[in-house]
N, C-alpha and C positions, 0 to 999 in steps of 0.2 A: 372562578373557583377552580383551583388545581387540583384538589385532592383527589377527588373522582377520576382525574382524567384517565388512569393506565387503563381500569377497567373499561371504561366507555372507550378508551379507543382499541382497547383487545376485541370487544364485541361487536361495532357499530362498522356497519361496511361503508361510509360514508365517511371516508378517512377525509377528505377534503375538507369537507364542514368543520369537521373535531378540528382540524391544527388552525384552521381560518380564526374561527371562532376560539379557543384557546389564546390566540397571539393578538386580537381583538380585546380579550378581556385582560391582558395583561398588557396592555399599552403594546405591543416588542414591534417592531419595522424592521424590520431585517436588512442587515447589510450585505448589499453588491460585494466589498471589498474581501468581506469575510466569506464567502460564497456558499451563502448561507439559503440549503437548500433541501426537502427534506422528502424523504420513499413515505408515500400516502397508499401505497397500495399493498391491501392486506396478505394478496394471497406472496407477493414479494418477500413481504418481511416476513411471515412463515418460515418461506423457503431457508432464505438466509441463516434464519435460527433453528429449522433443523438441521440445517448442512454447519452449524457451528458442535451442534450434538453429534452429526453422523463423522465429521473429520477430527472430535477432539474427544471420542468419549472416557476418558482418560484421565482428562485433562480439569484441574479444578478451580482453574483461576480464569476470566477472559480481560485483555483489555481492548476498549471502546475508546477507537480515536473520534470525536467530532461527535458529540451525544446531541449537541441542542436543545430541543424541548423533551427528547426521549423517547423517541416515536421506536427507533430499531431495540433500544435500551428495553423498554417493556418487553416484548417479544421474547429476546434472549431473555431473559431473565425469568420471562413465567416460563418458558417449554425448555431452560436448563436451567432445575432450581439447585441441582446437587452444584454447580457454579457461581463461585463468586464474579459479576460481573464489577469489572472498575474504570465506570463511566467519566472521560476527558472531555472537556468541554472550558474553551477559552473566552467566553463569553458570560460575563458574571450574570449576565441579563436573565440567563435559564436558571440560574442557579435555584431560587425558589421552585421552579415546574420540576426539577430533578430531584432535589430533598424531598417533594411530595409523592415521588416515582417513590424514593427509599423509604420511606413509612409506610408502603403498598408491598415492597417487595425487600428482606431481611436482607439478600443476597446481591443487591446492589451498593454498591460504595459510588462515591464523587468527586472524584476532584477538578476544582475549577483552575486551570492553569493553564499553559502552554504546551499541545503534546509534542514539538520538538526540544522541547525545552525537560519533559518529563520521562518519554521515552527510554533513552541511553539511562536513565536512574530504574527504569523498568526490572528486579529481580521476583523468579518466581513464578511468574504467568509466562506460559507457553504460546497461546495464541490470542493475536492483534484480530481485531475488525472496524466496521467501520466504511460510516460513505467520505471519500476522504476530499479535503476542501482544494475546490482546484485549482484553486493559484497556490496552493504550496503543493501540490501531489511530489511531485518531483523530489521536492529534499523530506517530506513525509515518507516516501519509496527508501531514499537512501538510510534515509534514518532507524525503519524499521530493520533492514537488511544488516545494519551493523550492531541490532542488539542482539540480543540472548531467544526471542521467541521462534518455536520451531515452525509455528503458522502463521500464516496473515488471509485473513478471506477479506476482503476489501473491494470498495465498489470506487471506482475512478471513469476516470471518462473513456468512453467507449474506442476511441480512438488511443489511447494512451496504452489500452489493454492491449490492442493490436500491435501497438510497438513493443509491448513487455515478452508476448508469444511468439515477437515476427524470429524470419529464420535469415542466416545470412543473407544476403544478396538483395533481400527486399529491400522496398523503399523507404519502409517506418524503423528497419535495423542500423540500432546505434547503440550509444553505450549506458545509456540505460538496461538495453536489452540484453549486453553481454554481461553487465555490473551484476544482475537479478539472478540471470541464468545460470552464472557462475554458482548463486550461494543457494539458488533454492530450483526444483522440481515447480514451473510455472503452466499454470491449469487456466484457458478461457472458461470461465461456467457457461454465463447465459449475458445474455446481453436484456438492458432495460430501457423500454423506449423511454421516453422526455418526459409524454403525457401522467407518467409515473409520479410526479412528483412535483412540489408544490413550494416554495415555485417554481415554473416549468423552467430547465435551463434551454440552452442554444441547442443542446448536443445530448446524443443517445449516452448513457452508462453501461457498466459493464462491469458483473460481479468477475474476479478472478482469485484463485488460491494458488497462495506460492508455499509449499513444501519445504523445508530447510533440508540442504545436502551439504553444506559445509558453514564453519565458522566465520565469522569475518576475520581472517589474522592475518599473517604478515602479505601471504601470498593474494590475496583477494584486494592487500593493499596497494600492494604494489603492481595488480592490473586492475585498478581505478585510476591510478595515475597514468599508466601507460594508453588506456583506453583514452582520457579523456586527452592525452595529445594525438594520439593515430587517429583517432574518428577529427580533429579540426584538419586534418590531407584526407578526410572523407575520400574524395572521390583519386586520393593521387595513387600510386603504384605502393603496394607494402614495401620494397626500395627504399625509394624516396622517402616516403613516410619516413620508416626506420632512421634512416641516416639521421634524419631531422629531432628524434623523439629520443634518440640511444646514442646520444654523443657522452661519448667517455666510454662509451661501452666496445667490446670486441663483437661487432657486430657478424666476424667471420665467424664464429658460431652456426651462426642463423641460416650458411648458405648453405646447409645440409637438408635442407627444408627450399630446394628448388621451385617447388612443385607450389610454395605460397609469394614468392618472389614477385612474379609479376601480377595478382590478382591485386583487384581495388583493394583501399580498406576496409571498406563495405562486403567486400565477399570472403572476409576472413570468417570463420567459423569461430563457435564461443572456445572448441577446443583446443585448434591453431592459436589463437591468443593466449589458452593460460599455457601451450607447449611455451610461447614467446618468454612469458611471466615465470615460468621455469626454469628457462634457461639465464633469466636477467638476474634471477634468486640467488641461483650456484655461483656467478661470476661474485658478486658481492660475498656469500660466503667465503670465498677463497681467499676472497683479499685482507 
């Protein structure tokens, strides 16, 4: 029986029991593939849905990538009722446990579909959330980055967050990190252990907020492109690299900038790159 569920599971500190027992009465097995994985702890989801209140109060639309049974869905949705939430979920299996979330809660919507697929169609809603499924994190990351929303509070894996925050020179810095850094203001929150969550995965999570600081448009485009060949000479000399990634280009430009010449690609900075992305803009302009 779903109908009851939002309440019993807003009130019952035995978040375990509630989703065990919910996915037991509704036949569901969850699939490995889909990484299909859910926050059973209350004081978490709290958190999450005040920090969706405290960073967007503003703000009157939410969307929710990866809803499943609706566990973070209830939460946002009772403690910001002035917000439409618009729960994504590619799994038609929930679809029943969510339309019963929507008859508990006026200010929920659903759609069952794909959220790279729904996303970039996204007008309207300013901030993304969401535990995001981790075999896709990565083009869910990009994908978000290249639409319209000015937030994303998102929980990925704990290791993934660290690559999003790391700073030149480290070891998780790549172009993920400059891709993100470039378009948004990136915040570690809080990190959440394993035990959090049901079922338990390999690896800790980790909520983070990315800020939007700029659009994704020509210039953002065209250092995705250039990242994503300088970071494969990862570890060669910016040089080399260069020579390799900026043929056709007047690379004599760039030797005004001595001072990044010889440093890895890994120790270039998010700003040295889009100086690079700058300069690659103008030359194409001219021509």
């Amino acid at each position: 029986m779903v109908t009851n569920f939002s309440s019993t599971f807003l009130s019952e500190r035995n978040l375990y029991k509630v989703v065990k027992q919910l996915l037991s009465d509704e036949g569901i097995r969850l699939k490995k593939k889909l990484s299909q994985t859910f926050l059973i702890d209350r004081e978490e989801l709290e958190y999450i849905s005040n920090k969706v209140k405290e960073s967007a109060p503003n703000y009157c639309c939410v969307v929710e990538v990866g809803a499943g049974i609706g566990n973070l869905t209830s939460y946002v949705a009772a403690l910001n009722s002035d917000k439409i939430v618009i729960a994504i979920e590619v799994d038609k299996r929930f679809a029943k446990i969510l339309k019963a979330l929507q008859e508990e809660f006026p200010n929920i919507d659903i759609v069952i579909g794909d959220a790279l697929k729904i996303i970039p169609s996204m007008r309207g809603c300013s901030i993304v959330i969401g535990n995001l499924p981790y075999h896709i994190t990565s083009s869910l990351l990009v994908t978000i980055a290249k639409s319209s929303f000015d937030l994303a509070l998102i929980t990925v894996q704990k290791e993934v967050a660290e690559r999003i925050v790391s700073k030149a020179g480290d070891k998780s810095y790549g172009k993920i990190t400059v891709f993100l850094q470039h378009l948004f203001e990136v915040n570690y929150i809080k990190t959440i252990p394993q035990y959090k969550f049901y079922p338990k995965p390999c690896v800790d999570s980790a909520v983070i907020l990315l800020k939007r600081k700029k659009s994704y448009d020509t210039i953002a485009q065209l250092l995705e492109h250039l990242i994503k060949c300088l970071f494969s000479f990862r570890r060669k000399t910016v040089g080399k690299a260069i020579k390799n990634c900026l043929k056709g280009f007047r690379i004599s430009e760039l030797y005004r900038f001595q001072e990044i010449w010889k440093k890895r690609v890994y120790q270039l900075s998010v700003e040295e790159l889009e100086k690079i992305a700058y300069i690659i803009a103008n030359q194409k302009t001219r021509k």
